[in-house]
TINU-799813 format. One line per field, with one value per residue (C-alpha): x, y, z; chain. Coordinates in Angstrom, 3 decimals. Each point is the difference from the previous one (the first is absolute). Example, Ala and Ser with C-alpha at 12.3 -4.5 7.8 and 13.67 -1.06 7.14 Angstrom:
REM residues 2
u = [12.300, 1.370]
v = [-4.500, 3.440]
w = [7.800, -0.660]
chaine = [A, A]
//
This chain:
REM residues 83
u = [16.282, 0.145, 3.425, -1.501, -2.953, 1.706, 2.709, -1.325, -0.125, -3.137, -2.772, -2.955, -2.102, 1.884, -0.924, -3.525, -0.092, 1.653, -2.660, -3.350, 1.293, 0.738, -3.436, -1.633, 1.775, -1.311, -3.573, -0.544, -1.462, 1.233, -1.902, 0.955, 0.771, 2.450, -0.738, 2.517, -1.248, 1.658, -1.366, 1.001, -1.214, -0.139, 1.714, -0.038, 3.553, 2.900, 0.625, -0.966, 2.358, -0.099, -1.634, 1.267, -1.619, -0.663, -2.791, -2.667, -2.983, -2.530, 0.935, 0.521, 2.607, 3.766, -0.700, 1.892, -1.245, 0.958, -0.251, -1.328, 0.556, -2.705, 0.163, -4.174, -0.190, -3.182, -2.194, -3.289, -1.304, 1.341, -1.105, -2.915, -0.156, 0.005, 2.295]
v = [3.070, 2.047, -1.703, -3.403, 0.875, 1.299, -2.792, -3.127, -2.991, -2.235, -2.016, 1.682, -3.219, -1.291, 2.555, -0.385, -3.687, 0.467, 2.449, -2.005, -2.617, 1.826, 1.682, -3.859, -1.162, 2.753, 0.788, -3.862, 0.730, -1.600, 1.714, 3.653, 2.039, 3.262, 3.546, 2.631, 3.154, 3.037, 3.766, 3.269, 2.667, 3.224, 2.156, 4.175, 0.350, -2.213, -0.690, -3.436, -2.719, -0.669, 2.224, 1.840, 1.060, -3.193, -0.968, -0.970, -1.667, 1.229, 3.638, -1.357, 2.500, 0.995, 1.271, -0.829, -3.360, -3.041, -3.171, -2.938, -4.270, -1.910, -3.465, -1.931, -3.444, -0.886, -3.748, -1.623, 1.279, 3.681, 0.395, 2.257, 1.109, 3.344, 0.605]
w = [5.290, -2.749, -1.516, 0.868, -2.010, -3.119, 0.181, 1.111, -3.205, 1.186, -1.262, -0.432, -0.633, 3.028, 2.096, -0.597, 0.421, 3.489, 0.621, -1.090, 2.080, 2.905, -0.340, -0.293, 2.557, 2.143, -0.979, -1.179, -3.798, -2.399, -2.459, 1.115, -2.211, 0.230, -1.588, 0.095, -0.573, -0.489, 0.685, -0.193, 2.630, -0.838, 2.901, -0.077, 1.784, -0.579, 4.493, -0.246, -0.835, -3.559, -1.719, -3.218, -2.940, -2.256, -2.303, 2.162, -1.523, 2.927, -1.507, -3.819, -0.231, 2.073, 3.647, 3.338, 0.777, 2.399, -1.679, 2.517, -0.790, 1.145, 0.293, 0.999, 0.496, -1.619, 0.483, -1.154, 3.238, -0.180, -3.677, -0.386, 3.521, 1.322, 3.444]
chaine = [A, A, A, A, A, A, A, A, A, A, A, A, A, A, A, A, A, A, A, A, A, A, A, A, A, A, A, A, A, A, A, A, A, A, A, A, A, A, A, A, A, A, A, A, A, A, A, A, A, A, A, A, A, A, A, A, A, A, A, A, A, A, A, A, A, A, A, A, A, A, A, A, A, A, A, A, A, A, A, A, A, A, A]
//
């Protein structure tokens, strides 16, 4: 995976057009919208997968920290509502 990752030539914009319209296709808005966000958690021990000591914005400084991709579909009708 980790070859494939560093190696692979593609199409970012590509990519996320597949993606939007896979999303549409599936949750039927055409007006979604995707967020990525991307976090850093702090972690005290370095067991879990992942973690190293990187800049971590949750910290504002270096510490061992896992950093997590999230990807939320968002809509007219999930806009300004809590879960």
């Amino acid at each position: 995976m980790q070859h494939l990752l560093e190696r692979a030539k593609g199409d970012a914009d590509a990519v996320r057009d597949d993606l939007r319209d896979y999303v549409v296709d599936h949750f039927g808005a055409n007006q979604a919208v995707l967020v990525v966000d991307e976090t850093g958690d702090v972690k005290k021990r370095n067991a879990t997968v992942g973690v190293q000591r990187q800049y971590t914005g949750t910290a504002g400084r270096i510490e061992n920290s896992q950093v997590a991709v999230y990807l939320i579909h968002v809509t007219t009708w999930t806009r300004g509502r809590s879960p």
